[in-house]
C-alpha positions as a printed NumPy array, in Angstrom:
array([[  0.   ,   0.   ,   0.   ],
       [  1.208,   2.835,  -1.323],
       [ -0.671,   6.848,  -1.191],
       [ -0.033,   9.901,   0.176],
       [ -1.858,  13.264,   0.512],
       [ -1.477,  16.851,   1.199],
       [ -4.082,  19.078,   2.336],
       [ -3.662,  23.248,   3.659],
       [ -6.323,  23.691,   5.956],
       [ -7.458,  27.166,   7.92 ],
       [ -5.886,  28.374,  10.773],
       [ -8.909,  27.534,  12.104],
       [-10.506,  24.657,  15.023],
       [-12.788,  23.974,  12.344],
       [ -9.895,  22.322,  10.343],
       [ -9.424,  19.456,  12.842],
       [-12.537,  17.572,  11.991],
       [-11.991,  18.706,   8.509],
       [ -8.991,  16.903,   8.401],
       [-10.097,  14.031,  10.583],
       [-12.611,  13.129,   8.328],
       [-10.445,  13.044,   5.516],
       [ -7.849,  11.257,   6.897],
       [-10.338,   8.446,   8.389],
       [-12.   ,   8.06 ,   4.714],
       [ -8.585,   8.105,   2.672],
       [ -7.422,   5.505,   4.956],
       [-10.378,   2.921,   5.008],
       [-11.14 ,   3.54 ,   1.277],
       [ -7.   ,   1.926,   0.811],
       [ -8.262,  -1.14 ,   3.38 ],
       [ -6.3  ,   0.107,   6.284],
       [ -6.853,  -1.739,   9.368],
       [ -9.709,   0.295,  11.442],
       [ -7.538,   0.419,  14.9  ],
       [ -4.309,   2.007,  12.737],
       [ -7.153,   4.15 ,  11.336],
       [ -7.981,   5.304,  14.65 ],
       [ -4.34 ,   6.033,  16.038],
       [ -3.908,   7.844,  12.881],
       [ -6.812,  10.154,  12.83 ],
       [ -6.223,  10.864,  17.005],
       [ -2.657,  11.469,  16.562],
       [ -3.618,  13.814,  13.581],
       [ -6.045,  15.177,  15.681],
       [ -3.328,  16.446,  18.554],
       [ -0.568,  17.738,  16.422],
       [ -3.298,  20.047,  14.388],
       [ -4.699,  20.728,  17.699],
       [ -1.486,  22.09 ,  19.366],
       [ -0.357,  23.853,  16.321],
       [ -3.76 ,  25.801,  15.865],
       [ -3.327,  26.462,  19.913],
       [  0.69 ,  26.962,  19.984],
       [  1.573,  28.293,  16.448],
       [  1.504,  30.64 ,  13.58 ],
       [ -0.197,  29.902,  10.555],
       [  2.354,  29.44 ,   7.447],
       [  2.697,  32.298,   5.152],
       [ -0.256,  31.553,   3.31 ],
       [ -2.165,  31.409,   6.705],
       [ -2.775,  28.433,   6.389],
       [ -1.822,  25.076,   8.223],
       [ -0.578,  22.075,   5.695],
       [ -1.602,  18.648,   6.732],
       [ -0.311,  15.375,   5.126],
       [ -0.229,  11.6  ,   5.674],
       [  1.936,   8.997,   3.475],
       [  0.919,   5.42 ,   3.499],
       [  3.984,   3.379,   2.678],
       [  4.354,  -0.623,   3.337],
       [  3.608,  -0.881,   6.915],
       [  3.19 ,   2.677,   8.161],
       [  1.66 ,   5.755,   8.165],
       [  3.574,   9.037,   8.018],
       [  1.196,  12.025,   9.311],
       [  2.523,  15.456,  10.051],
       [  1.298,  18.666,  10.568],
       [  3.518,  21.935,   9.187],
       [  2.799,  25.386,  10.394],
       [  4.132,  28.853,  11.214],
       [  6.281,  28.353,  14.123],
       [  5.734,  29.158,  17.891],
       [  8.2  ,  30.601,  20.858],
       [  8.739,  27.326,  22.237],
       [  9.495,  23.911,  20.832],
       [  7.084,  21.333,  20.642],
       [  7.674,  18.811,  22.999],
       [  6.102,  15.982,  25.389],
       [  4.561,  18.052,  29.074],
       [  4.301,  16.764,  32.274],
       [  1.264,  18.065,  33.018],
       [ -0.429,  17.853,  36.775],
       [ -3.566,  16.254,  37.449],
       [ -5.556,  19.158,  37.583],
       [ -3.808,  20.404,  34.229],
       [ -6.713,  20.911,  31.968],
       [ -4.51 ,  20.543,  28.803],
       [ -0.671,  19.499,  27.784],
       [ -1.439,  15.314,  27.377],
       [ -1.483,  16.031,  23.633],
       [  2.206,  14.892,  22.793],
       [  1.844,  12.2  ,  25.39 ],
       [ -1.061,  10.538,  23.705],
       [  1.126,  10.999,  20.242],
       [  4.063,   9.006,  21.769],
       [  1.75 ,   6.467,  23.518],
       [  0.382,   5.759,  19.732],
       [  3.219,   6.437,  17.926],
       [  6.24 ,   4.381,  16.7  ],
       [  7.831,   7.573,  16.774],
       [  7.466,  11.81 ,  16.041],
       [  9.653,  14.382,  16.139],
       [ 10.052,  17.625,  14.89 ],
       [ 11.854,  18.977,  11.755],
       [ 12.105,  22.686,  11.01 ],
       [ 12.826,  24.305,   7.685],
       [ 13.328,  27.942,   7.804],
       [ 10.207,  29.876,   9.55 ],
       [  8.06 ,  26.315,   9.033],
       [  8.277,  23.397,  11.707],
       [  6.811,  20.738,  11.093],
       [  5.708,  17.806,  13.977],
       [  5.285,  13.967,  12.377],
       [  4.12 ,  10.814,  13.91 ],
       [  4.654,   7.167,  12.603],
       [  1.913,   4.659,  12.83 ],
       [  2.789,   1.33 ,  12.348],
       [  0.164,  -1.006,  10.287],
       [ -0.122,  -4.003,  12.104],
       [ -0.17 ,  -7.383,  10.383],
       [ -2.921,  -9.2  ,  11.606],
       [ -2.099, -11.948,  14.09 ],
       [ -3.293, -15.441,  14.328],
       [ -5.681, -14.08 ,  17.198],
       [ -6.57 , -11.869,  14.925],
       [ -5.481,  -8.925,  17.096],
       [ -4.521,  -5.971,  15.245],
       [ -4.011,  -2.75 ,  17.426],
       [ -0.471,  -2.809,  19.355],
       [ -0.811,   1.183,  19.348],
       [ -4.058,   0.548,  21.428],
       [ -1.903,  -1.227,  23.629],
       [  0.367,   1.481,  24.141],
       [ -2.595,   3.761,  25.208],
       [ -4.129,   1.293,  27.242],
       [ -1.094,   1.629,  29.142],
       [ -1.158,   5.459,  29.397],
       [ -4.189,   5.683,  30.341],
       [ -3.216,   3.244,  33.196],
       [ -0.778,   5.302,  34.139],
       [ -3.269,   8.234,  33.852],
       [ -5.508,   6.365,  36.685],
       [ -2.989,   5.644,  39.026],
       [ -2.212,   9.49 ,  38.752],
       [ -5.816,  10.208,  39.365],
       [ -5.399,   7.621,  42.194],
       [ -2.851,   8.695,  43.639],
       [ -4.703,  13.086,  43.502],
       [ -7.703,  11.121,  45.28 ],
       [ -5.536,   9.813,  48.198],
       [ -3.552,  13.076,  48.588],
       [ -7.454,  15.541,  48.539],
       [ -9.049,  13.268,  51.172],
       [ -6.405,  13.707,  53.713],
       [ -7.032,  16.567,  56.689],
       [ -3.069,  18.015,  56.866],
       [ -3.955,  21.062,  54.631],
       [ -2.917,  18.752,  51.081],
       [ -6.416,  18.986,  50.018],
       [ -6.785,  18.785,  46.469],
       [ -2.67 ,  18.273,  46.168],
       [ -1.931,  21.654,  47.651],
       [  0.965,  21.849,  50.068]])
């Protein structure tokens, strides 16, 4: 399996379905397996996410999406303006109400990075296709984020134990 497309989207939160949906359809329509389909499309999902939140538009204003299918992974990426900081994986606290983004990417990921080219930087993930296996299982990347989100519940856990107790470390204040 062999594709690849390119699409240059608003600087806009309307683009992430936009692109979502595209991706998702492109993807089945070449017989992709549905749980690389939906690493794909979440991982697409972040990176457009936190460069609408983070980062300029391009010149153009625009954002430029693209996914390559090639033997037994998926290439997405998402290329835009620049921001002040570098993208890169947070450490957010349990009461963070964002910054899991690149976290969920590298749970679902092979691997991303970041590749800059004069005032564009672009952030790309690598799914890997899964053959199927005799058990027919097909989604190690769901693996991966069945262990961060188990990880994400002991955190939780752990904020529960620390708000119930009475030495003034309610809610994980000390």
């Amino acid at each position: 399996m062999r594709a690849s497309s390119v699409v240059l989207l608003p600087h806009a939160p309307s683009s992430v379905a936009i692109a979502r949906r595209r991706l998702s359809s492109e993807l089945r329509a070449l017989g992709v397996r549905p749980g690389a389909v939906d690493d794909a499309v979440v991982i697409l999902s972040e990176l457009l996410s936190n460069a609408l939140r983070h980062a300029r538009p391009l010149e153009s204003g625009q954002i430029r999406v693209r996914w390559e299918c090639n033997g037994d992974d998926i290439e997405v990426s998402v290329s835009d303006g620049g921001a002040m900081t570098e993208p890169r994986r947070g450490r957010p606290t349990l009461s963070s109400l964002g910054g899991r983004g690149l976290g969920i990417v590298e749970a679902l990921a092979e691997c991303w990075g970041v590749h800059h080219d004069g005032d564009c930087t672009t952030v790309w993930a690598v799914v890997h296709v899964p053959q199927k296996t005799e058990d027919g299982d097909s989604a190690p990347g769901m693996a991966h984020a069945a262990a961060f989100a188990e990880e994400f519940a002991e955190d939780i856990a752990e904020l529960q134990r620390t708000s119930s107790g009475v030495d003034g470390s309610r809610h994980g204040l000390h």
